[in-house]
C-alpha positions as CSV (number, residue, x, y, z in Angstrom):
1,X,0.0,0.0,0.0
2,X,1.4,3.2,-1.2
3,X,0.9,6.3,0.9
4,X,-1.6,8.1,-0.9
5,X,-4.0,5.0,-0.5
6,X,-3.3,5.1,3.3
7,X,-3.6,9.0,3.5
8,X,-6.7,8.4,1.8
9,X,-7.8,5.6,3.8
10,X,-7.1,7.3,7.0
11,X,-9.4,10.3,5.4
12,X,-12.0,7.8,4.7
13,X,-11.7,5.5,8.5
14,X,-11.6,8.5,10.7
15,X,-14.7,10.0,10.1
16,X,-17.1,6.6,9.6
17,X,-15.6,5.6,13.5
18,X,-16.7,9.5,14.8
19,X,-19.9,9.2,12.9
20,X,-20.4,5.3,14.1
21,X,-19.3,6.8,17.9
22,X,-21.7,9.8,18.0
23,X,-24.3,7.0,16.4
24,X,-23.8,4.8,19.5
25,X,-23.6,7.7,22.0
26,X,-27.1,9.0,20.8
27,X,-28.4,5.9,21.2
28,X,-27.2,5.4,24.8
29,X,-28.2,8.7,25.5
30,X,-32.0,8.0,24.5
31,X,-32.1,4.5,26.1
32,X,-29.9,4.2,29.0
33,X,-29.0,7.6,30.5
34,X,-32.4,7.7,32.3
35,X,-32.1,4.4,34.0
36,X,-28.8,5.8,35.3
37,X,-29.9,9.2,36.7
38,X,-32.7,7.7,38.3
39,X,-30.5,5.6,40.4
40,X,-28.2,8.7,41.4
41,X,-31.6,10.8,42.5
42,X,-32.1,7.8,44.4
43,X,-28.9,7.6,46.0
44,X,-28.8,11.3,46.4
45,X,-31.8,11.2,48.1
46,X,-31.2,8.4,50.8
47,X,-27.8,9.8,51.3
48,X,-29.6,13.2,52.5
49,X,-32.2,11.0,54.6
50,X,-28.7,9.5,56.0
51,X,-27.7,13.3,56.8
52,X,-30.6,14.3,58.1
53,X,-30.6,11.6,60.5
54,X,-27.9,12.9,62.5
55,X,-29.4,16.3,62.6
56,X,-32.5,15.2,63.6
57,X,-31.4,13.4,66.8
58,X,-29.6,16.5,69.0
C-alpha cells in the first residue's frame, strides 16, 4: 500500500468511526441515560435521609 491509499484511507476510516461513535452515543443517551440518573436521584436522596438523621437526633 502506497501512501496516498493510506492518506486516503485514514481520510475515509476517521470519520465513519466519529460518525459510528456519536451514532452509539445518541443511542445510549436516549435509552440508557435515564435508568442511570434515576438511580443517582435515588442515592442522592437516601444519602440526604442519612444526613438528616444525624441532625434530627440532638
Amino acid at each position: 500500500m502506497n501512501s496516498t491509499s493510506a492518506t486516503a484511507l485514514i481520510w475515509w476510516v476517521i470519520p465513519i468511526v466519529a460518525v459510528l461513535s456519536a451514532i452509539g452515543y445518541a443511542v445510549w443517551v436516549t435509552k440508557y441515560k435515564n435508568k442511570f440518573d434515576n438511580k443517582t436521584d435515588r442515592s442522592i436522596s437516601e444519602f440526604a435521609k442519612f444526613q438528616n438523621s444525624f441532625n434530627n437526633k440532638k
